[in-house]
N, C-alpha and C positions, 0 to 999 in steps of 0.2 A: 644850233649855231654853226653846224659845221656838215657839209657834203664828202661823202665819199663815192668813188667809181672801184668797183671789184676791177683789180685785176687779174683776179682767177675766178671765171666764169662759175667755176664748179663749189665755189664758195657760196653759201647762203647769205644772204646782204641781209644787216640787222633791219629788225622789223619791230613797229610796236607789239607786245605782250595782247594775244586776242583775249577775247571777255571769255572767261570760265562758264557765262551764262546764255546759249544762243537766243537770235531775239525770237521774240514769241510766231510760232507758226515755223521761222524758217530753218534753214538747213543748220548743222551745228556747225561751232564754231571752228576753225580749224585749230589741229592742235599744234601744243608748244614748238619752237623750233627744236632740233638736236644739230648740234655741227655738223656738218659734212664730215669733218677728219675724223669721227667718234666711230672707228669702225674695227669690230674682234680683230682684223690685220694688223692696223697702225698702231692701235693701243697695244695691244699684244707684243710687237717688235717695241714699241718704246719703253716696256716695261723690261723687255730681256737686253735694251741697251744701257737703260740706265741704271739695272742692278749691277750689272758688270762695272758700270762707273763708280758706282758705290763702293763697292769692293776693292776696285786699284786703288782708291782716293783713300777709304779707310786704311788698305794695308798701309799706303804710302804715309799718313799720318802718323803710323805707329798705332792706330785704335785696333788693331786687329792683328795680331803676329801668326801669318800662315807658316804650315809646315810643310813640308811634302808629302802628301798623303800615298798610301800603300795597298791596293799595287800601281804604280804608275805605268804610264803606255809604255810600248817597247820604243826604242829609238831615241826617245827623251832624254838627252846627254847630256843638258844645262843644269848645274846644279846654282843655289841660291846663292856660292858664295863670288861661284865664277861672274856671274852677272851684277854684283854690288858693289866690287872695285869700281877704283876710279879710271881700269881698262874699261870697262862697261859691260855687254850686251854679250850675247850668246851667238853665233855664227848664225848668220838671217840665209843659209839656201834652204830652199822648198824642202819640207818634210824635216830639217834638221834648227828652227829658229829657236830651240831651248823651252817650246812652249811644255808643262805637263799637268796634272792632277796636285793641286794643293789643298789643305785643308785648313780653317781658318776658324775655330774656337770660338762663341761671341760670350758662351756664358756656362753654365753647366750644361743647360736644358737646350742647349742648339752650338751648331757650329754648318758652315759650310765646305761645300768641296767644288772648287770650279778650276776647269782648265785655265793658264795663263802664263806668262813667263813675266824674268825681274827683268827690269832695265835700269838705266843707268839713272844717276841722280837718286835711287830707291825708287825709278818709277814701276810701276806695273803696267802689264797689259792683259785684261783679264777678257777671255773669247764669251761675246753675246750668245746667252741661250744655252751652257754649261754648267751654270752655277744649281747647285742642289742643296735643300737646307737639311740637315740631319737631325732629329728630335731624341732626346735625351734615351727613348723606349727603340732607336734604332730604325725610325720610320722615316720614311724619305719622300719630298715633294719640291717642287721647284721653287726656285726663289724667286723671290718678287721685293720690291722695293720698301713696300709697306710694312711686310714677315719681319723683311730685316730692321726696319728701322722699331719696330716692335720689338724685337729680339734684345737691340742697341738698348731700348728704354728698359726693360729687362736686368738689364746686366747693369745697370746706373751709366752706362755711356752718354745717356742723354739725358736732360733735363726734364722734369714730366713738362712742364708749361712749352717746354718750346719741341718736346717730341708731337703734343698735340697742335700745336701751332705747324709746325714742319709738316704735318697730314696735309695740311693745302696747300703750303707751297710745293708741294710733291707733284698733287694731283693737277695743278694749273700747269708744270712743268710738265708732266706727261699729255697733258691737253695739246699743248705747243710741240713736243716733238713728235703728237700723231700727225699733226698738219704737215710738220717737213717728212714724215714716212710715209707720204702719201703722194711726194712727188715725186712726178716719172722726170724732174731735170735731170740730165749726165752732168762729168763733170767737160764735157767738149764742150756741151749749150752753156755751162755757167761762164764758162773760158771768151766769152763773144760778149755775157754783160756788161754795164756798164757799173761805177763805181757805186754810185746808188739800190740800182737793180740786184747786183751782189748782196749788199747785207741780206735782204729778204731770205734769203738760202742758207743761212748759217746756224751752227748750232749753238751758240753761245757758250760761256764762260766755261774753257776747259776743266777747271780745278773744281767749282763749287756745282754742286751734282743736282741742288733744287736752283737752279740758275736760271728758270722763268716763273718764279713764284709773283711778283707781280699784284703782293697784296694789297687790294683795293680796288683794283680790276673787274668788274663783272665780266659775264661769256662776253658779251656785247662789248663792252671795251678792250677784252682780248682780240675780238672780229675785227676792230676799227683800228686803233692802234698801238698793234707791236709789230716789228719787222717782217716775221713769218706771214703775219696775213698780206703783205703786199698791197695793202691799198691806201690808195690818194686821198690824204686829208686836208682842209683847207686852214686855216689860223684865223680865228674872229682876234681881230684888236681890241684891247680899250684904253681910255685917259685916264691918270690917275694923279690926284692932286698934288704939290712939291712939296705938301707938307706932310705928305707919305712917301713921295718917290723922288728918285735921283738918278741924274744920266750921266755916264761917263765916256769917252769915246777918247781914240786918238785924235790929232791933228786932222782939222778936213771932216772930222765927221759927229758932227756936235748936231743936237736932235732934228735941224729943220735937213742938214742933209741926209742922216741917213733914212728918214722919214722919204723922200722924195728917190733915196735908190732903193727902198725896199719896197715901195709903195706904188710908188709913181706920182704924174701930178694928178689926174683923173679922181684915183681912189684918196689921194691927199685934198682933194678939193671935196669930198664927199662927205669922209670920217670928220675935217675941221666945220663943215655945216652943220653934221650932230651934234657935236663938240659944241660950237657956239648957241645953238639950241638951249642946250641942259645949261650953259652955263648964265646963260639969261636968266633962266628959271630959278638955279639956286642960287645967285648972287655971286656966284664966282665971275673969276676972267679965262676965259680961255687961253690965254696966253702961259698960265701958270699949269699947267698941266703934263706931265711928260706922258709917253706916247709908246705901248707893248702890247705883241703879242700875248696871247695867251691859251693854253692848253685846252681845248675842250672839256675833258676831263674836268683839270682843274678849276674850272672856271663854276661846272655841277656840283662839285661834291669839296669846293674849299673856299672860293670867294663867295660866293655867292649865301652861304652859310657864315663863313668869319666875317665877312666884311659886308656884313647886313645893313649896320648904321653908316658905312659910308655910301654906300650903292642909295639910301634913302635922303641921303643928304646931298646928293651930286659930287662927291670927294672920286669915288668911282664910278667911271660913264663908260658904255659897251657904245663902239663905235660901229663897226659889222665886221664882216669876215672878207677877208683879202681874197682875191681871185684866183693865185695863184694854188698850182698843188704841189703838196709835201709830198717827201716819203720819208719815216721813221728811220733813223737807224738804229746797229745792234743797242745802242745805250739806252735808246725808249724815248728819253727826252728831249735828245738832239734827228733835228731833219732838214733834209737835202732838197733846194728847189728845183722842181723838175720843168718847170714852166719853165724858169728863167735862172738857167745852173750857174749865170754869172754872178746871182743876187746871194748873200750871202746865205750859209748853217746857221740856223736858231737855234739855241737851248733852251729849253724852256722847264721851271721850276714845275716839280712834280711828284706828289707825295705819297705817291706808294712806296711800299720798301720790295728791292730787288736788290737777292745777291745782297745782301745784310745790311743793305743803307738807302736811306730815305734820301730823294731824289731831291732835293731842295736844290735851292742855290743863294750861298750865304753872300750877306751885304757886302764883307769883306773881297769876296773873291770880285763882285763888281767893281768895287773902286782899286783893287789891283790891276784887273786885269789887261786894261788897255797898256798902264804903265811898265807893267813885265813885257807885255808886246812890244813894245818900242824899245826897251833897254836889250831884251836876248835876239831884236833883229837889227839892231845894232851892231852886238857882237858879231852875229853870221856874219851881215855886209862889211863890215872891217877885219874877218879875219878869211883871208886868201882859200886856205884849207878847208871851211865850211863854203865858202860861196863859190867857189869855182872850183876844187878839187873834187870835193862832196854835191855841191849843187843841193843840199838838203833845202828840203820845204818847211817850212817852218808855219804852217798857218796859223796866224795869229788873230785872236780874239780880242776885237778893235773897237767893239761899243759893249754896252752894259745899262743896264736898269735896275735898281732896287726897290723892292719898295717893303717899306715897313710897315706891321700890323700896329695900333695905336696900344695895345693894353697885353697882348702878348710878347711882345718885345723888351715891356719895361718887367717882367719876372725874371727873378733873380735867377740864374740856376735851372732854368727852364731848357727841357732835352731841345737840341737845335733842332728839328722836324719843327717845331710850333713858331719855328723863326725865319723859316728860309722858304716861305708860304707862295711868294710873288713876284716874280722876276724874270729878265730876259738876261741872253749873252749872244752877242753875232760872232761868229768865226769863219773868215775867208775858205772859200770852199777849195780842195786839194785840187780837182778838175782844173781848175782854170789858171793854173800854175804848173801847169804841165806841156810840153813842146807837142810840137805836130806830134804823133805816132805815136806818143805814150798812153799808157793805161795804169789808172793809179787801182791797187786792191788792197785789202786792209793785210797785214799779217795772220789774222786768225784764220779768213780763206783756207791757207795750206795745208789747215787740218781738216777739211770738209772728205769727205767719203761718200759718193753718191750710193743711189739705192744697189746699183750693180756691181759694187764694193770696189770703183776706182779712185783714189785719191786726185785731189783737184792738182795736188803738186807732182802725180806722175804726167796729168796731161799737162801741163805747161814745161817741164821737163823735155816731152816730148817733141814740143811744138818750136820752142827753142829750135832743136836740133845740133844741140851740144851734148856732150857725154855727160851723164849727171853728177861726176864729182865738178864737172867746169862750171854745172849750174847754182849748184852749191856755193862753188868758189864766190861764183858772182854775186849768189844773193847775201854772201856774209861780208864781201867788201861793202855791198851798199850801204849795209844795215846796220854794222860795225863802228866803223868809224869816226860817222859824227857824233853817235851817242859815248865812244872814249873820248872822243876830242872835248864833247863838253863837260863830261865829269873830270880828265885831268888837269886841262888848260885850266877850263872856267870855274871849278867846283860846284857844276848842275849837274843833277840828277833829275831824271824826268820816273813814270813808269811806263816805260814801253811795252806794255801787254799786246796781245796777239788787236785788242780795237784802238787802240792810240797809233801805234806805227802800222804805218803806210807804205808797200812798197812801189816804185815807178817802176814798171817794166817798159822796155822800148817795144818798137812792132813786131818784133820777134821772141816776144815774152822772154827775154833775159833781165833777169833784176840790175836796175843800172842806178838809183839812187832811194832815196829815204824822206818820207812826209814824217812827220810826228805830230799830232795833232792833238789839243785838250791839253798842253805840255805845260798852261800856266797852273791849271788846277791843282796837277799833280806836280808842282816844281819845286825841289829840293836844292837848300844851302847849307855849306859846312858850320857849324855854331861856332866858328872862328873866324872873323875876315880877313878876307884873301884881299889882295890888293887887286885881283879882277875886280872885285863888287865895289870898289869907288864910286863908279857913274849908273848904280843901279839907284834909281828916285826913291825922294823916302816914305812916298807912299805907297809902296809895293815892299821895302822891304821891313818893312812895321808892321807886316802882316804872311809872308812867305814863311814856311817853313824851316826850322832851324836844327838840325840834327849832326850826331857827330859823323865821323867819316865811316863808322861802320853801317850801318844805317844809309847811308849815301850809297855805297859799295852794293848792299842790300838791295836798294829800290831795282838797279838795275840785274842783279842774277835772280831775285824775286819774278820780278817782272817779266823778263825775254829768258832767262835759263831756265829755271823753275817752272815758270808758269807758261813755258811757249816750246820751247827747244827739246823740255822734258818728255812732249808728247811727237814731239815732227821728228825727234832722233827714229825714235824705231818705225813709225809710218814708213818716213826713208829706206830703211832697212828694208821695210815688207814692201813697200812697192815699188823700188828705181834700184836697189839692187848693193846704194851703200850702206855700208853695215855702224853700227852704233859710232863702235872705235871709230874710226875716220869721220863719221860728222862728226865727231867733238875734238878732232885733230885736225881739222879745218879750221873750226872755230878757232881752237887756240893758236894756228899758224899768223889765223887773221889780226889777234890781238899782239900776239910778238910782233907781227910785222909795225904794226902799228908806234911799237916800242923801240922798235929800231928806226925808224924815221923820225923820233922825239927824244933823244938820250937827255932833252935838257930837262926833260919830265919826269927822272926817275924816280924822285922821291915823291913824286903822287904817284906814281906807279905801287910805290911800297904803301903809301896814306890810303889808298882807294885798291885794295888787293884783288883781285880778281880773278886771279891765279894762288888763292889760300886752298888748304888741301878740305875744308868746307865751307857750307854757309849755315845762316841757321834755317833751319825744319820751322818755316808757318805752318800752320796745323788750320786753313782756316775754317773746313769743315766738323774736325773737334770742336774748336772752340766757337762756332755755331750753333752746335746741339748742347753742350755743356754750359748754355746759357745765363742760366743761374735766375731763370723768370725774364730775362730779356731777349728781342729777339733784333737787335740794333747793335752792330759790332761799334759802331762809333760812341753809343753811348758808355762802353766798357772800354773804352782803346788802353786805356793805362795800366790793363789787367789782363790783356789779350794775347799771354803769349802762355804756350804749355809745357812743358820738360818734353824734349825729344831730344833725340841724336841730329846734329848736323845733318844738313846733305851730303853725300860725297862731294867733289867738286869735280868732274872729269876732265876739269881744264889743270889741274895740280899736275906737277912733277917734279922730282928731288931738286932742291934748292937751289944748286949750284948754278943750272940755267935758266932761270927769272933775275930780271932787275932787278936791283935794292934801289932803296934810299941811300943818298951818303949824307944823308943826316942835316943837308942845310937846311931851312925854313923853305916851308911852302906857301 
């Protein structure tokens, strides 16, 4: 049901599985495919990147308390405790970054010793291809990802059902970072892509270390589609009857129009002749039908299985495949049209689990999500300081389909994966909301390191031709301020992770404003109303999130401190030259400014703290492996947090110079 075009030549194009049996007389058969990326180099280098990630993420967790192991190199001056204030980092000039020999305990029978230094927030940075496992009798061999996570199951760190489940999302994750260690891009080539063409280059999710496990996936549907492979896939359609499915849309885009902008009239005059075919045949009306894409994938290994009796009854009709080509991005289920970049991002429901959560897309979020669109671009267009000072982009997710399974749906209690089976979501593409010159790149970019060990964010640095604390400056006004504006003004919270936020650079790659995209999914309100949320409709807010202001405070230093900022501080450091202290003295310069242009905000200033001297420590890799028999962080969410220590906060400083509250209502 669906064509792909390589486009990396050197890639093997999936192929049917040849006969085990050649035919009689002739030559044998040829044998199985193997990837291309499957080679002693790439595997090799991906296993000594990602043990090293294991290891930061564990220390960083608190799973693993290193010491400083003895004897350390000479020169090595950073001790642990100089680098865990909330000064931060260790003097970054060549030969003196704090890096040394630490050693890291996992159980009686093993411990590690790998070169790395502390950084700030409790981050670590531990050097690829130093780590050595040390066995109880004093014998020593290299680490590897598997040893360890063995070691981990060992010492009860990990759950046996999810240490052996973890074995494959391991190995499907080291499958995908041999394909990106196998490419000769720099980061100058990546610097000239386009917004789409970018994801394909990325390494995905900083924090969680099996972040391409992908279960469900064959090699072949690795090859087809996830980002790394780069290749164009097409969307087969189908109709699905009203007494399963339902469309939502804003104003202007109710199904016969967005059918006609997604489609065209050609390919809409095509799909509605199948359409009225099948519905001849089983008694239906073709009129009652709504009208989605749907996943390849998906379509093999979940409609076509669950929704047997409706596919036999005409309730579900496969219309064909649209002309146009996708490309995936980092998310898997969301893609970018490359034929026609003005036609909107699909999401498309998808039921493998990546990164701890089953891809689905819940009913509820469809019938919100047009209505949050229109209430939070609302806000933007009526408040001066989002649309004309910020300029933020706001793309908004403007139609929606649900469709419900008839006899899975009505279980009580039933894990949502078995509910969130069959659906679309369109979202306005960031590209075509951008002026002449701009180039929109996602935030997680900045952490890419090509193969010749440049960061992507020294060459744009570069290219700029500003001093890099000015480039800095610039990309934290962008980035900054409309996400405090909407958490103090408005009481939203989004989670701006290094794939939601989006930065505009102008033609001289200076960061100059801020996308935030998928911002209904993850959109966050105070469990108190604010007199903002008045005009927010009540079908959106009978289903949006409701949390108290810590939690709120949370999404966003989770999100961009924690999970974004925790790794680009010391990057910076090692490659443009500023040192931990001062990015995060940036940063907080950018939020007091922010503070002093709003005094009539103080007391969310004080409600939504930002500047507390911590945050809490997610642990989400702990609490991954310490599963407890599951391997689905959503179906535990009410249980999902572990005893740690705070984070430092390295935006904290003695009290006397932060805002308060003076106590009026907010």
């Amino acid at each position: 049901m669906t064509a792909t075009t390589p486009e990396n030549p050197t890639m093997d194009t999936p192929t049917a599985a040849p006969s085990a049996v050649p035919a009689t007389g002739g030559a044998p058969a040829a044998p199985l495919p193997v990837p291309a990326e499957l080679t002693p180099e790439n595997w090799d280098r991906a296993c000594r990147e990602l043990t090293a990630k294991m290891l930061a993420e564990l220390c960083f967790e608190y799973a693993l308390r290193p010491e400083p192991a003895v004897p350390d190199p000479a020169g090595a001056a950073s001790t642990a405790a100089g680098a865990a204030g909330t000064g931060g980092a260790a003097p970054g000039a060549p030969g003196h970054d704090g890096t040394r020999r630490w050693r890291a305990r996992v159980s009686p029978g093993a411990a590690y010793v790998f070169e790395g230094r502390r950084t700030t927030m409790d981050g670590w940075r531990v050097r690829p291809g130093t780590a050595v496992r040390e066995g109880a009798d004093g014998s020593t061999a290299p680490a590897s990802p598997f040893v360890l996570l063995r070691d981990l199951g060992a010492a009860g760190i990990v759950d046996p059902a999810v240490e052996a489940f973890t074995v494959g999302e391991l190995n499907a994750t080291l499958s995908g970072d041999s394909l990106l260690a196998g490419s000769r891009t720099t980061s100058a080539d990546l610097a000239d892509l386009s917004h789409a063409d970018l994801e394909g280059h990325q390494g995905g999710h900083p924090w969680i270390f099996a972040n391409k496990g992908r279960v469900g996936f064959s090699a072949r549907d690795r090859a087809r589609f996830t980002p790394e492979s780069r290749r164009r896939a097409r969307m087969p359609w189908i109709a699905v009857h009203r007494t399963l499915a339902e469309h939502h849309g804003v104003p202007g885009l109710d199904q016969d129009a967005l059918r006609e902008r997604e489609l065209g009239s050609r390919v809409c005059a095509g799909f509605a002749s199948r359409l009225a075919d099948s519905a001849r045949r089983s008694g239906t009306r073709a009129a009652d039908f709504v009208w989605l894409p749907v996943h390849p994938w998906q379509w093999d290994e979940v409609v076509v299985p669950l929704f047997a009796a409706e596919l036999a009854h005409g309730l579900v009709v496969p219309l064909g495949e649209a002309p146009d080509d996708y490309l995936p991005q980092q998310s898997i289920r969301t893609f970018t049209n490359l034929t026609r970049p003005d036609r909107l991002n699909v999401k498309l429901s998808l039921a493998i689990l990546n990164t701890m959560v089953y891809r689905g897309i819940p009913t509820e979020l469809c019938r919100a999500a047009p209505a949050s669109t229109r209430w939070v671009h609302a806000l933007r267009d009526g408040d001066a300081f989002l649309s004309e000072r910020c300029r933020v982009v706001l793309p908004g997710e403007v139609a929606a389909v649900a469709v419900r399974h008839p006899v899975l749906e009505d279980i009580p209690d039933a894990p949502y994966r078995h509910k969130q089976l069959l659906g679309a979501l369109w979202r306005e593409p960031v590209t075509e909301q951008l002026d002449p010159g701009e180039r929109a790149r996602t935030l997680a970019a900045l952490l890419h390191v090509d193969g010749e060990g440049r960061a992507f964010t020294a060459e744009l640095v570069e290219r700029s031709g500003l001093p890099a604390e000015e480039w800095l400056r610039a990309l934290f006004g962008a980035v900054l301020p409309p996400i405090l504006h909407l958490l103090y003004r408005y009481g939203l919270a989004f989670n701006p992770h290094g794939e939601n936020a989006v930065v505009v650079y102008d033609a001289h790659d200076r960061p100059v404003r801020l996308a935030v995209k998928d911002f209904v999914d993850d959109m966050k309100l105070l469990d108190t109303d604010l007199p903002e949320y008045a005009d927010l409709p009540g079908e959106a807010l009978g289903v949006l999130m409701r949390f108290d202001a810590g939690e709120l405070t949370s999404s966003i230093a989770k999100s961009l401190f924690v999970g974004h900022f925790r790794y680009l501080a010391p990057l910076v450091q090692e490659q443009v030259g500023v040192g931990e202290e001062r990015f995060w003295a940036l940063v907080r310069e950018e939020v007091l400014r922010y503070h002093g242009e709003f005094p009539e905000l103080a007391a969310r200033f004080a409600l939504f703290d930002l500047l507390a001297p911590g945050f809490e420590r997610v642990c989400l890799n702990r609490e991954r492996l310490l599963g407890g028999g599951y391997h689905d962080r959503a179906e535990r969410d009410a249980e999902f947090h572990l005893d740690a220590p705070p984070v430092p906060n390295p935006l904290h400083r003695a009290p006397d110079d932060r805002p308060a509250g003076d106590g009026e209502a907010v």
